[in-house]
C-alpha positions as a Markdown table, in Angstrom:
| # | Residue | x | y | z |
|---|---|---|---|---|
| 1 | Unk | -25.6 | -88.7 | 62.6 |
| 2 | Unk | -22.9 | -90.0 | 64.9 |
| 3 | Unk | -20.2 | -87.9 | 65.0 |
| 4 | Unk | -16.5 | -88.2 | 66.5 |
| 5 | Unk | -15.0 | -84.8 | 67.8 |
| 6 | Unk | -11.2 | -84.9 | 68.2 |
| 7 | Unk | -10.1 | -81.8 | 70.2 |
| 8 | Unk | -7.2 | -81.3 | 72.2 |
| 9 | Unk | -8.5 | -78.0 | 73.5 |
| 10 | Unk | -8.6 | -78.1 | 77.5 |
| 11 | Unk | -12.1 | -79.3 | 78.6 |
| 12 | Unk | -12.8 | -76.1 | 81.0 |
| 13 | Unk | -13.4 | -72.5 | 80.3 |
| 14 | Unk | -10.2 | -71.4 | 82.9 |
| 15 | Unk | -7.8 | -72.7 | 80.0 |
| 16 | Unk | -10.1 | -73.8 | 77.1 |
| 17 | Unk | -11.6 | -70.4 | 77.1 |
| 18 | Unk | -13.8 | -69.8 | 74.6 |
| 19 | Unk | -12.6 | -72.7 | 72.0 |
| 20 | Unk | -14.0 | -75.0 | 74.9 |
| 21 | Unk | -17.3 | -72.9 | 75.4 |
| 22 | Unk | -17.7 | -73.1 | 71.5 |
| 23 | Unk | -17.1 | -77.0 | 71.2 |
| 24 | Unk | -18.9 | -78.4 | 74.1 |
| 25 | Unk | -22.2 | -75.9 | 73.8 |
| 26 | Unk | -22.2 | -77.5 | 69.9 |
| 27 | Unk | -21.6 | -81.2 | 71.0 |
| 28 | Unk | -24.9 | -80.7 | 73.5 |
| 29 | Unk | -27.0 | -79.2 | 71.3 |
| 30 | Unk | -26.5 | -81.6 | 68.3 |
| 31 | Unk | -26.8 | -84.6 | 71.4 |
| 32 | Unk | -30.4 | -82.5 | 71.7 |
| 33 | Unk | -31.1 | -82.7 | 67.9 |
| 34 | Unk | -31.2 | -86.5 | 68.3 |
| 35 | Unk | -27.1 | -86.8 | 67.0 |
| 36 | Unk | -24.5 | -88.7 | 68.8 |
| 37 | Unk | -21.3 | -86.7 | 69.5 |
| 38 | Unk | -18.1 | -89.2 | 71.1 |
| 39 | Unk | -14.8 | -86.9 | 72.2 |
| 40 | Unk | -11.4 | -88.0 | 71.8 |
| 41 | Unk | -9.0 | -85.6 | 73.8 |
| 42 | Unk | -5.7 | -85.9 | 75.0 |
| 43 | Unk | -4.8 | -88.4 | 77.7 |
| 44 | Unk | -1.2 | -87.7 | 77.8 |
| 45 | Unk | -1.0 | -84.5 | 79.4 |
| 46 | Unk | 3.0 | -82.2 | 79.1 |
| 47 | Unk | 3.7 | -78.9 | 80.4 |
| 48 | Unk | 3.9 | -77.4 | 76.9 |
| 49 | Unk | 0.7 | -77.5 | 75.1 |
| 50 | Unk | 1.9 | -77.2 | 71.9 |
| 51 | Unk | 3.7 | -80.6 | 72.6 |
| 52 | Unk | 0.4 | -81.9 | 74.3 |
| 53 | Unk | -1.2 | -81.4 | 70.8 |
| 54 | Unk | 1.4 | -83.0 | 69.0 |
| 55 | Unk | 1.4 | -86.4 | 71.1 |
| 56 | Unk | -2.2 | -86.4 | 71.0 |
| 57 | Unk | -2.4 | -86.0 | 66.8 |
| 58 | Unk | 0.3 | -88.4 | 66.1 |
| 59 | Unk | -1.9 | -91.4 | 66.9 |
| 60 | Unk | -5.3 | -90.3 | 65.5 |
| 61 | Unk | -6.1 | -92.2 | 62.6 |
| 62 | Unk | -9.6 | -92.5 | 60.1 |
| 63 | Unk | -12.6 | -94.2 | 61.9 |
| 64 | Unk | -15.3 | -96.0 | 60.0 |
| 65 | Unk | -17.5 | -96.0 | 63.3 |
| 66 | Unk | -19.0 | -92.4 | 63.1 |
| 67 | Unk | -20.8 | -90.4 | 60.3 |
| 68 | Unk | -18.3 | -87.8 | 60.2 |
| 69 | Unk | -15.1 | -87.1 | 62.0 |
| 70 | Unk | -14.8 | -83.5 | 62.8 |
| 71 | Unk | -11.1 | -82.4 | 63.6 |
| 72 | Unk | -11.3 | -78.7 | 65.6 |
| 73 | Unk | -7.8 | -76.1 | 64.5 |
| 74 | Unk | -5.1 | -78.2 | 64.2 |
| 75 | Unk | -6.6 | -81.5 | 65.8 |
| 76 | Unk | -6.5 | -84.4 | 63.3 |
| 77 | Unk | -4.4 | -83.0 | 60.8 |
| 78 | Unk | -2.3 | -86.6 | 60.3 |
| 79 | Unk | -5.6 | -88.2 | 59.0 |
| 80 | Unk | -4.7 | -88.3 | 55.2 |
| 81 | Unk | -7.0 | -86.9 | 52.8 |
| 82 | Unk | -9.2 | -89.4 | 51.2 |
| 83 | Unk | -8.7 | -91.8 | 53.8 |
| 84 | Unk | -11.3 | -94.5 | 54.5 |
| 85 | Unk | -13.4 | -94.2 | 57.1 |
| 86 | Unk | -15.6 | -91.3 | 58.4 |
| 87 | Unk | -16.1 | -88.3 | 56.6 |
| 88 | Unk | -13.3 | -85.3 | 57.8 |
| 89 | Unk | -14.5 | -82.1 | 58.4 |
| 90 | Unk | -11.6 | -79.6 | 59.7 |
| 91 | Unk | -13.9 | -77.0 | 61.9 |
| 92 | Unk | -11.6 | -73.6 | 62.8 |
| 93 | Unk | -12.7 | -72.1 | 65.9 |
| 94 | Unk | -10.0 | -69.3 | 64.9 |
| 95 | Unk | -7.1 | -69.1 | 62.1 |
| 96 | Unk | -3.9 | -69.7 | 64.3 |
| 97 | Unk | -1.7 | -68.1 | 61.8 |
| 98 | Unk | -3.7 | -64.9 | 61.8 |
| 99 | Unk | -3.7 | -64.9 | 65.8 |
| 100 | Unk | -0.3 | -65.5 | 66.0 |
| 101 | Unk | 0.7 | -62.2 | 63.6 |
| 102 | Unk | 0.2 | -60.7 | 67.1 |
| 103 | Unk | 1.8 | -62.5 | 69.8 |
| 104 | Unk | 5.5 | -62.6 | 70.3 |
| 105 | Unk | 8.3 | -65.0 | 72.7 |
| 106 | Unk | 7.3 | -68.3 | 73.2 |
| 107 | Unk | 3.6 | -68.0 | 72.5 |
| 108 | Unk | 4.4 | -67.0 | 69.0 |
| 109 | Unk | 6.8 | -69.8 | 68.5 |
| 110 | Unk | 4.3 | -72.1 | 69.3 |
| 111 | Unk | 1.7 | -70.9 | 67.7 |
| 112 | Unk | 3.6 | -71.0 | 64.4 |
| 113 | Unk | 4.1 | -75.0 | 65.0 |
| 114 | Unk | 0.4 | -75.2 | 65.3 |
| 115 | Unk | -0.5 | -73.0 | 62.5 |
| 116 | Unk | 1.2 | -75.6 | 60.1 |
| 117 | Unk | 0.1 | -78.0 | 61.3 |
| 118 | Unk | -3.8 | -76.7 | 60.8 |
| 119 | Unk | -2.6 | -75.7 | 57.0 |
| 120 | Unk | -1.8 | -79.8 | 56.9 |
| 121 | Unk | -5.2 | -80.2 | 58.2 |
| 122 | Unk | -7.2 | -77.8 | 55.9 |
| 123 | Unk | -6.0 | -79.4 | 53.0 |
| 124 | Unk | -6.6 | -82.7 | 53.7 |
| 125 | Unk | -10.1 | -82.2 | 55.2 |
| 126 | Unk | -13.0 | -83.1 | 53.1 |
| 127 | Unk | -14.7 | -80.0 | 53.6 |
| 128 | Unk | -13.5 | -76.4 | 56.0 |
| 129 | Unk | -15.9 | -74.7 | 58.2 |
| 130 | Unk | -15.1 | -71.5 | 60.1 |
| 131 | Unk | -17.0 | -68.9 | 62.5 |
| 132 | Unk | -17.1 | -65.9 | 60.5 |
| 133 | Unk | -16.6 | -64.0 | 57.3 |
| 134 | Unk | -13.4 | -62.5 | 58.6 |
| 135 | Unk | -12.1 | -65.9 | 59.4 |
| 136 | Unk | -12.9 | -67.9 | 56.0 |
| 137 | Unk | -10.8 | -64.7 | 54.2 |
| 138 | Unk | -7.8 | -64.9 | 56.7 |
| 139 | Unk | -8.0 | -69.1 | 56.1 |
| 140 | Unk | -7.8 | -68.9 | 52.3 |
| 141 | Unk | -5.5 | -65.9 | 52.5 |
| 142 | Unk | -2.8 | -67.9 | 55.2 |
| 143 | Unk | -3.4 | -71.3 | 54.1 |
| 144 | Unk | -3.7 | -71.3 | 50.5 |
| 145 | Unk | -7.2 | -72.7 | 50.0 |
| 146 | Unk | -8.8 | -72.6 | 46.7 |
| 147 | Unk | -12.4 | -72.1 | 47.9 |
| 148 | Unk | -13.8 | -70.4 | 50.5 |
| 149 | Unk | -14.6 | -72.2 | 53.6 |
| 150 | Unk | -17.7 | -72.6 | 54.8 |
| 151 | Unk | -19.1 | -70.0 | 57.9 |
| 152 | Unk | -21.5 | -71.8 | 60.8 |
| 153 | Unk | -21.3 | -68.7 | 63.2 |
| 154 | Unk | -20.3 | -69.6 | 67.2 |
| 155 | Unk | -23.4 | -70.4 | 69.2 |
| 156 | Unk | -24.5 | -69.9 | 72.5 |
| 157 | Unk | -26.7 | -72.0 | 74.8 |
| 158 | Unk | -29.3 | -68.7 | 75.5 |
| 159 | Unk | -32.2 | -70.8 | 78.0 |
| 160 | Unk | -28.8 | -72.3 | 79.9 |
| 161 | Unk | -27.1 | -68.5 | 79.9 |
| 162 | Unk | -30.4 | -66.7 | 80.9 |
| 163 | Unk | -30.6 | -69.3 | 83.7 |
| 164 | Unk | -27.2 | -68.5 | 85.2 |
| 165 | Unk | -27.9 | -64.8 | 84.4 |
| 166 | Unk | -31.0 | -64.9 | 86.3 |
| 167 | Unk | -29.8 | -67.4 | 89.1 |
| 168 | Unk | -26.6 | -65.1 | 89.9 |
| 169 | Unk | -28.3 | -61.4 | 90.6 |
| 170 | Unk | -24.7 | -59.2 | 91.3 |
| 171 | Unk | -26.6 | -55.2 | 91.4 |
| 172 | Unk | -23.8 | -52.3 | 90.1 |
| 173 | Unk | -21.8 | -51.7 | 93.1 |
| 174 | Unk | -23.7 | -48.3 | 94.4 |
| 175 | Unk | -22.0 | -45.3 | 92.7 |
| 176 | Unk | -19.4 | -47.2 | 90.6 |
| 177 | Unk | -19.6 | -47.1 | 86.7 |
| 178 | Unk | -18.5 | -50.7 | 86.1 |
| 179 | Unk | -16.6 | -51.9 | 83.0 |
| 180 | Unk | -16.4 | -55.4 | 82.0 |
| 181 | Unk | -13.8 | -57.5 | 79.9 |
| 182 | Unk | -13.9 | -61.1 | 80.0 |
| 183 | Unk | -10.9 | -63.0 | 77.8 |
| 184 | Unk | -7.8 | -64.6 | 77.9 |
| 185 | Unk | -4.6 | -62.7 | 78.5 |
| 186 | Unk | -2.9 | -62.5 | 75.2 |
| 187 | Unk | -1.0 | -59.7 | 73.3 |
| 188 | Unk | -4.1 | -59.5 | 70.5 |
| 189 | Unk | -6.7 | -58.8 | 73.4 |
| 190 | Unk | -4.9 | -54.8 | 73.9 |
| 191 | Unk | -5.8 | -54.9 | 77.3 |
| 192 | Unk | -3.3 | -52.4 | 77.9 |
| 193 | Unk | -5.4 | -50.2 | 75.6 |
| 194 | Unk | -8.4 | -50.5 | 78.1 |
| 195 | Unk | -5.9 | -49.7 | 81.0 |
| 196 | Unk | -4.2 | -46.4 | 79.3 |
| 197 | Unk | -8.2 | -45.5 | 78.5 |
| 198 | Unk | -9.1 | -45.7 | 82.2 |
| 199 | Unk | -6.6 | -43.6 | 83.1 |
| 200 | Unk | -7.3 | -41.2 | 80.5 |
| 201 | Unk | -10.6 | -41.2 | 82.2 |
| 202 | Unk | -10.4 | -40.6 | 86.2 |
| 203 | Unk | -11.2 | -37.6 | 85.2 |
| 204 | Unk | -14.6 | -37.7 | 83.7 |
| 205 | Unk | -15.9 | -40.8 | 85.3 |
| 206 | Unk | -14.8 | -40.4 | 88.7 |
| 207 | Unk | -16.7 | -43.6 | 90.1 |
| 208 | Unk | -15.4 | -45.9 | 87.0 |
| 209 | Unk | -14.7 | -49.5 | 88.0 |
| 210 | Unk | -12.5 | -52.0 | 85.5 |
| 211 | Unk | -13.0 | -55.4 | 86.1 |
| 212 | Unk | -10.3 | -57.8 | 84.0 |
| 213 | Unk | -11.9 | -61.5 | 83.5 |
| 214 | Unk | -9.3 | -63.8 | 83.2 |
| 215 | Unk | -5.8 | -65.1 | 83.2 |
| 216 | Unk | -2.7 | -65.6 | 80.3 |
| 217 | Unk | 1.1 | -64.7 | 79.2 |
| 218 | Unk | 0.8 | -60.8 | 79.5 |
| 219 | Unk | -1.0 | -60.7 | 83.4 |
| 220 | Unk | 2.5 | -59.7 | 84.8 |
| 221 | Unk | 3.1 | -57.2 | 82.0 |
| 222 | Unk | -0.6 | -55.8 | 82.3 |
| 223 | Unk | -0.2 | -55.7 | 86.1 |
| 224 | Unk | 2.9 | -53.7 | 85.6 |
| 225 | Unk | 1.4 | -51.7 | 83.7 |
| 226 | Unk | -1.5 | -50.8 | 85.8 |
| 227 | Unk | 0.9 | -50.2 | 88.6 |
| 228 | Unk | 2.2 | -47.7 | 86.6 |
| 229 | Unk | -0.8 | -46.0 | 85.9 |
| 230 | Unk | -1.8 | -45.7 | 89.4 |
| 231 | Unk | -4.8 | -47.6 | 88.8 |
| 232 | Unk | -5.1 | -49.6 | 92.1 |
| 233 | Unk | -8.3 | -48.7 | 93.2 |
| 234 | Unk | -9.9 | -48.9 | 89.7 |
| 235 | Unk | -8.8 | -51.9 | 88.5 |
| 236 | Unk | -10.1 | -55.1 | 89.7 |
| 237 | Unk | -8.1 | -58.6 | 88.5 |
| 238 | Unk | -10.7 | -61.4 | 89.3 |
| 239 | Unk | -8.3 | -63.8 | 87.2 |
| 240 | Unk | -9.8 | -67.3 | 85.9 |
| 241 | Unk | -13.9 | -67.7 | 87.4 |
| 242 | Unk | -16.4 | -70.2 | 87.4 |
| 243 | Unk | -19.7 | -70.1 | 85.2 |
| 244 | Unk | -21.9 | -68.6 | 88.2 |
| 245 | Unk | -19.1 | -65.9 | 88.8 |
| 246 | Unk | -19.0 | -64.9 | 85.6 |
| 247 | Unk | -22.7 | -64.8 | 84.9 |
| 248 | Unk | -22.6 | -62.6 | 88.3 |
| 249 | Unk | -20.1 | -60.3 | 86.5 |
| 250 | Unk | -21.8 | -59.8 | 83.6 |
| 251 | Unk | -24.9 | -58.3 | 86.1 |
| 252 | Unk | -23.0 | -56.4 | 87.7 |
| 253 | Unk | -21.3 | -54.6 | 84.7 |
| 254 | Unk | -22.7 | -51.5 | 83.5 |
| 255 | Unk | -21.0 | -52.2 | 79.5 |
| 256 | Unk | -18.9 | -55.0 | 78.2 |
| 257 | Unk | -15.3 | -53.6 | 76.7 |
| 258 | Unk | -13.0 | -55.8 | 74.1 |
| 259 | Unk | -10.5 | -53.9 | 72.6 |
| 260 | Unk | -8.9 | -56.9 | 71.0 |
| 261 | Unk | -7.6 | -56.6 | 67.5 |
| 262 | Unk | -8.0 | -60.5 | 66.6 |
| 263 | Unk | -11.4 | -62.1 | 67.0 |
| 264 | Unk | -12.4 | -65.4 | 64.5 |
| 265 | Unk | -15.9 | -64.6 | 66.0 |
| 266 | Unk | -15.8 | -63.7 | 70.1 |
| 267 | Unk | -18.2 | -65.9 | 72.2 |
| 268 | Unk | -17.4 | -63.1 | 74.9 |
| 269 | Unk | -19.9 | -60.6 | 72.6 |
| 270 | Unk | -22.7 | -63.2 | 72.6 |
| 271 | Unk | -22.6 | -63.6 | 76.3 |
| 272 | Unk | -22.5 | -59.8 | 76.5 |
| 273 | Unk | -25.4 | -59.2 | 74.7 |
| 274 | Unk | -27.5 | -61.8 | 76.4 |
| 275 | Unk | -26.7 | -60.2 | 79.3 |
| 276 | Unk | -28.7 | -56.7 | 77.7 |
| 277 | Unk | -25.2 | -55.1 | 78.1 |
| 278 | Unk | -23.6 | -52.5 | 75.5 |
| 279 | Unk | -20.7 | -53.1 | 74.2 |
| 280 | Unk | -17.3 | -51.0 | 73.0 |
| 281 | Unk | -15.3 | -52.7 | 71.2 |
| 282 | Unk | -12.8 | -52.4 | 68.5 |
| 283 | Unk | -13.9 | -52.1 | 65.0 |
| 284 | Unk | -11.3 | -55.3 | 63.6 |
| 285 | Unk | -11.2 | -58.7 | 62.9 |
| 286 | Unk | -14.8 | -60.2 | 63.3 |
| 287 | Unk | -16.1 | -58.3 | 65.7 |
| 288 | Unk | -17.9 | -55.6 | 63.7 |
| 289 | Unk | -20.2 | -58.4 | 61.9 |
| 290 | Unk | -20.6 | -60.6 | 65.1 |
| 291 | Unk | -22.0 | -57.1 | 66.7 |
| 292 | Unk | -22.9 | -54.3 | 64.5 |
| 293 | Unk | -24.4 | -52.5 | 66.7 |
| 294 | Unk | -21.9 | -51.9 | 69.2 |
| 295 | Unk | -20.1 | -49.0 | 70.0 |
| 296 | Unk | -16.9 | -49.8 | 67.5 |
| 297 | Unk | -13.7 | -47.9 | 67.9 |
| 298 | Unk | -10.2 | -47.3 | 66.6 |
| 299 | Unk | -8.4 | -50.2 | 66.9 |
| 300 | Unk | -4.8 | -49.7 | 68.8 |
| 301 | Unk | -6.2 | -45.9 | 69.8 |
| 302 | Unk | -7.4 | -45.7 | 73.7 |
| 303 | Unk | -8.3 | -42.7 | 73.2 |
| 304 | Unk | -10.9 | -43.7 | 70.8 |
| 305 | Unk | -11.9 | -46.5 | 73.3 |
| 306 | Unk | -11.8 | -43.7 | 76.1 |
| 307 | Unk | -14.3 | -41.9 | 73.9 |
| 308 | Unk | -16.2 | -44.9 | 72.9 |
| 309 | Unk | -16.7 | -45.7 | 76.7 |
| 310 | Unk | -17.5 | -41.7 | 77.7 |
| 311 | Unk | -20.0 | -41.7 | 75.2 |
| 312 | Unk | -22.0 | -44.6 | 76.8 |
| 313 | Unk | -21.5 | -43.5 | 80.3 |
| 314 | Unk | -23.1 | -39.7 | 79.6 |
| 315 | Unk | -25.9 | -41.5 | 77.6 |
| 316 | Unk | -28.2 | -44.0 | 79.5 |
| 317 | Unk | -30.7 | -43.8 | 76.4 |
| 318 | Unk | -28.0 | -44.9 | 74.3 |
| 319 | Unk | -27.0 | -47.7 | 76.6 |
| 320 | Unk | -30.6 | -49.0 | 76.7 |
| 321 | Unk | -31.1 | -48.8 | 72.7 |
| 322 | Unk | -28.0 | -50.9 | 72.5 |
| 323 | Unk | -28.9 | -53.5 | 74.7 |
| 324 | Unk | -32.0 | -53.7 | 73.2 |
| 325 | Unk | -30.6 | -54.4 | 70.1 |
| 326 | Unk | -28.2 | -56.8 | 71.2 |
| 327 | Unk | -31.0 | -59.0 | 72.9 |
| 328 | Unk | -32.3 | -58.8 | 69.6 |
| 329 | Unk | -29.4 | -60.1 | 67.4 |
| 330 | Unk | -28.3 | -62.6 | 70.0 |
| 331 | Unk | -31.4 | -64.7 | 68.8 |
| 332 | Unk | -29.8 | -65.8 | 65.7 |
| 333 | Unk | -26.6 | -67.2 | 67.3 |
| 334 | Unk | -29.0 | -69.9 | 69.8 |
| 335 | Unk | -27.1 | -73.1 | 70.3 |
| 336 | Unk | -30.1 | -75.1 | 68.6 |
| 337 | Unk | -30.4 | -73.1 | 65.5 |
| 338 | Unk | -26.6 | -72.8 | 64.5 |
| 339 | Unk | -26.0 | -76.8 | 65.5 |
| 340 | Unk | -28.9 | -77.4 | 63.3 |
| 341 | Unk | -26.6 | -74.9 | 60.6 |
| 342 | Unk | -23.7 | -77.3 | 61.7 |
| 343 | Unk | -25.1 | -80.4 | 60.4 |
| 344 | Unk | -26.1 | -79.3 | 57.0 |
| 345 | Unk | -22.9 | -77.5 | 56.1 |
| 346 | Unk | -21.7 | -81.6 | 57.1 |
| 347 | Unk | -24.1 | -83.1 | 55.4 |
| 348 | Unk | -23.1 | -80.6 | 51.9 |
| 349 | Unk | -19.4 | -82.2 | 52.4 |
| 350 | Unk | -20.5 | -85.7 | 51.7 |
């Protein structure tokens, strides 16, 4: 099939984050399948992003060149339904007006913009896909759709992963117990939870080591906060890294933490459990069926992530049985297996 992505998501991890991960591991592995993917992104580029994504969908019209046009969030939401040309399929990496239930200032205001505009583009798509259960409920529920969309899970490139994982060796730092997260900064992510557990914890892990992935709106507040908490020589900020950085990170963490409270799927949790690392978590959104066998806390308590995070750290059995079983589960998310997933659920919209 020849297929045309429109996506006005940044192409790089730093600000794409995971949305870009998700989109350009998918487009490789159908171009492996034998299927030709062609991007159109934005060429105009503004300050605000939310006006970026405006510009770009105002010209985007139905193509009869490609198999199937496949508009990601928001993107392509002017193509009218039942328009000639290409088959539409709107793909959700995330529900934008469940993420923005949870942000506030600007960020939300923007959001909102965006969110109807993807409720435009649901409706007039041919056929919905989204990453998870928890996703296709909160699309139906927020948009108003009378079916359920259809789930093709987030997928992860394993061989390239491994690869990295293996080509960037980054050993525990000697007699630190090392916490990872690895997201972007926004209110929904509770980093501040993981900050008020690690100060809860001095105490009991003496040695523990945070180590904060990433960059966003709340940094400054999250700083602030750590400031605060006198967590200076726990705390590490690495802000925005490159793929060999992170895979180093990853090695170098003893468990993966994300206490976030909105997650359409979490790419982050894939790459974690490639990596054989356990994983605390909170137990909302999609993360308790993207990985069930995590250690899955309270969400909005850090004590319970405090607790979640003690419990690994006095049990290296329990670590070990959890990474096993993440190494395990992972299998099913390969790039190659859920692309091939991605093309049927296309083909059932024709």
């Amino acid at each position: 099939m020849k297929f045309r992505f429109l996506t006005s998501t940044p192409q790089d991890v730093a600000r794409g984050s995971g949305t870009y991960v998700g989109i350009s591991v998918l487009a490789n592995a159908l171009r492996e399948l034998g299927h030709t993917v062609d991007f159109e992104s934005p060429t105009r580029h503004f300050p605000v992003f939310t006006i970026e994504r405006l510009w770009f969908n105002r010209g985007l019209r139905a193509s009869s060149a490609y198999d199937c046009t496949v508009g990601f969030d928001m993107d392509g939401y002017q193509i009218a339904a039942g328009a000639p040309g290409a088959l539409h399929v709107a793909s959700l990496k995330g529900v934008i007006a469940d993420e923005v239930r949870f942000e506030s200032g600007l960020t939300r205001l923007t959001m909102g913009v965006q969110a109807r505009c993807e409720r435009l583009h649901v409706h007039r798509a041919a056929r919905v896909l989204v990453t998870s259960r928890y996703s296709a409920d909160c699309a139906q529920r927020f948009y108003g759709l009378q079916q359920l969309p259809t789930v093709v899970p987030e997928l992860i490139d394993l061989t390239a992963w491994r690869r990295q994982l293996a080509a960037f060796p980054a050993p525990a730092h000697p007699g630190r117990f090392t916490v990872l997260y690895v997201g972007r900064f926004y209110r929904r992510k509770r980093v501040g939870l993981l900050l008020k557990a690690a100060a809860g914890l001095r105490e009991a892990i003496p040695n523990l080591e945070i180590r904060l992935v990433g960059n966003g709106p709340c940094d400054a507040t999250w700083r602030v906060q750590a400031s605060h908490l006198n967590l200076g020589h726990t705390v590490t900020w690495m802000g925005d890294i490159s793929r060999a950085d992170l895979a180093a990170e990853y090695n170098r963490a003893h468990i993966f933490c994300l206490p976030s409270v909105q997650e359409g799927f979490g790419i982050v949790l894939l790459e974690a459990m490639a990596a054989g690392k356990p994983i605390v978590a909170a137990r909302a959104a999609a993360i308790p069926e993207v990985a069930p066998h995590a250690t899955l806390v309270e969400p909005e308590s850090a004590q319970s992530l405090a607790t979640g995070i003690l419990d690994l750290y006095r049990s290296p059995e329990a670590q070990a049985a959890q990474s096993a079983k993440g190494v395990a589960w992972v299998e099913q998310f390969d790039a190659r297996l859920v692309a091939w997933l991605f093309v049927e659920a296309v083909r059932g919209a024709g």
